[in-house]
N, C-alpha and C positions, 0 to 999 in steps of 0.2 A: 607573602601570603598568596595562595594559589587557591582559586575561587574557579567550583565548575563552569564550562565556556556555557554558552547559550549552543543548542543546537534548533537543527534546521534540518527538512528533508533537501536532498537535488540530484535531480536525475541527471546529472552530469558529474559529478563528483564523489567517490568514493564516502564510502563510511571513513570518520576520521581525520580525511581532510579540511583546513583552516578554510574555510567561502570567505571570509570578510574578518578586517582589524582594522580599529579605530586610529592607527596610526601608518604612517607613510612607509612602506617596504627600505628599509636599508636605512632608516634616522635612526639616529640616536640617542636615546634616552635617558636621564638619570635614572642609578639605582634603586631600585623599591620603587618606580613608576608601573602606575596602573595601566595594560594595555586589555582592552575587551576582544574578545574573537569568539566569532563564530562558526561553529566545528558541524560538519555535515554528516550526517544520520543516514548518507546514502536514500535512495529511490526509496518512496512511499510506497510499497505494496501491501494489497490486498490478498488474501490465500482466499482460496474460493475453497467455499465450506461443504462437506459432506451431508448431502442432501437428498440421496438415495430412499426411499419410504415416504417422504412426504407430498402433502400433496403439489400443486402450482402456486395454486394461493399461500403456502406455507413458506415453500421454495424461496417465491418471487419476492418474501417481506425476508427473509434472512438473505438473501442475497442483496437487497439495498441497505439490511443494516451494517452491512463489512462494506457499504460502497460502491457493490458493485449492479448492472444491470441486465436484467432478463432478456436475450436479443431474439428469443421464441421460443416456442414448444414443436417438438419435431414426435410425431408419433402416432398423437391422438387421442391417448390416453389423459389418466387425470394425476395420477402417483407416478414422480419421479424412480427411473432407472439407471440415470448415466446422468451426467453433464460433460459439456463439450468448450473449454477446457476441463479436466478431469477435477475433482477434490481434490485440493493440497497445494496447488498450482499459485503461484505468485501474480498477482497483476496489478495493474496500476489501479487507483480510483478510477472509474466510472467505467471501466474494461467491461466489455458486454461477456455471458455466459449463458448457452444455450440449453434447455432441458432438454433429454428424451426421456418419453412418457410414452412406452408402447402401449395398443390399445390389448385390452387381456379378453 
């Protein structure tokens, strides 16, 4: 019987790679022995989300709901134009993301 592994994110370890087994590398087992492992899901990323028309205040709560943080506003304006990394972009939890908001 083959039972899905538990996974886990790590930013060291591929998607798919074994992190952890409850039994000793190289023993040997009886047949039909249960052995647990856990399978890595690869780095936790966040996509920083398309945020173009909204305002700071709108920005800055969608952006801490995917985890990530507002590291300023560059512009002076109040309606997002740009983010700096761009929309789409992969990053870790708590990875800061700058607005510009030019002033119109």
């Amino acid at each position: 019987l083959v039972e899905q592994p538990e996974r886990e994110f790590s930013e060291t370890a591929e998607e798919g790679i074994v992190l952890k087994q409850d039994i000793t590398p190289g023993l040997e087992v009886d047949r039909d022995s249960t052995i647990t492992v856990v399978v890595s899901k690869g780095p936790d990323r966040r996509v920083v989300p398309d945020l173009v028309g909204l305002s700071i205040a709108e920005a800055t709560r969608r952006l801490e709901e995917v985890g990530l943080v507002r590291s300023g506003v560059s512009g002076g304006g109040n309606l997002v134009d740009a983010t700096d990394p761009p929309a789409g972009t992969p990053l870790a939890p708590g990875s800061e993301v700058l607005l510009w908001a030019p002033s119109r």
